[in-house]
N, C-alpha and C positions, 0 to 999 in steps of 0.2 A: 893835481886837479884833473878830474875827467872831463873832457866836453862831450856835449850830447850832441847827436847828429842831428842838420838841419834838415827838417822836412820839408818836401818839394810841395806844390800846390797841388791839391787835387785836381784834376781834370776831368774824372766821370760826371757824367751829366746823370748819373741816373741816385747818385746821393741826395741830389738838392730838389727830385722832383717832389710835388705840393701833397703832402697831405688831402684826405679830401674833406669834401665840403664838411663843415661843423653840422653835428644833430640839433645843437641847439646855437642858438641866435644870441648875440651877446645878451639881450631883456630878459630873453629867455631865462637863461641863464643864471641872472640878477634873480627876477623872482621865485628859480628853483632853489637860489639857495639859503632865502629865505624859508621856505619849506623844512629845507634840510638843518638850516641852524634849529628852526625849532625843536624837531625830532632828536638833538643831538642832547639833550638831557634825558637822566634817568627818569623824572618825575614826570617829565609831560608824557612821555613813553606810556609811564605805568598809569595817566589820567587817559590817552586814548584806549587803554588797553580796557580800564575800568565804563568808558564810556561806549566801545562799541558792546561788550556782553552786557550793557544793559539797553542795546538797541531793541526795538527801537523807539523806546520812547525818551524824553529829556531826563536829563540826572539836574538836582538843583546842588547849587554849589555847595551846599550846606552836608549833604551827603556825601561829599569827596576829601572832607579833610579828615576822617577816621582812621579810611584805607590809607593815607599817605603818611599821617601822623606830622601835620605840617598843619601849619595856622592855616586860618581862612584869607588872610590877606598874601599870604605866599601861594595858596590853592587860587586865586583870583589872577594873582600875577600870571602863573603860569597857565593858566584859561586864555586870558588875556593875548597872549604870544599866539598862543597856538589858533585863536581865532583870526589875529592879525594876516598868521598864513596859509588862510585859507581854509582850512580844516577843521573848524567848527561852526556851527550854529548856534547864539544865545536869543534867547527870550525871554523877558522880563517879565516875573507876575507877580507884581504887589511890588514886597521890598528883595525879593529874591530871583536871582537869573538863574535859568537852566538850561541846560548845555545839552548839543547832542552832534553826533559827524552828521558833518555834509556828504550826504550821499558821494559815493562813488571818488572821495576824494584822497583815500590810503591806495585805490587803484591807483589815480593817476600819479601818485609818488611813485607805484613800483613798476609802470607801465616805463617813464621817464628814465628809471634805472634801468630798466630789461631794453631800450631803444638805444642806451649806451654803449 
């Protein structure tokens, strides 16, 4: 049986010194990664992709389930999500909503990652 050698305790002070300060703030944080869960599907991907070349006026929801080839109650959910964080705008007219980005809001997803 081999033993392994005991290791002594470190003593450099210069291992344990602190990291520095966090970019982001624990809330922060929270509600970035809400952002990011959303983004983290194919379909929402390919509903902002379809939603900013049609900026900039609203897409209605009714329009969005051709290109994805997905029901309209699964096109709704995933609007859904992706409004919750943050990154869209709906408007209701009549019995149909229509969607559109919130200005400036894929910046600040990638501004958040380039500050990383």
């Amino acid at each position: 049986m081999k033993l392994l050698p005991v290791l002594e305790p470190v003593t450099d002070e210069s291992c344990c010194v602190p990291a520095g300060a966090p970019v982001l703030g624990a809330d922060e944080a929270r509600q970035q990664a809400v952002v990011f869960k959303a983004l983290a599907d194919p379909n929402r991907l390919r509903l902002l992709s379809i939603l900013k070349a049609a900026s900039p006026g609203a897409t209605c929801v009714c329009d969005l389930t051709e290109p994805l080839d997905l029901s309209q109650p699964t096109v709704s959910h995933h609007l859904k999500i992706l409004l919750e964080a943050g990154l869209l705008h709906r408007e209701k007219r009549g019995t149909w909503a229509y969607f559109s980005l919130i200005p400036g809001a894929l910046d600040n997803v990638a501004g958040v990652l380039a500050d990383l």
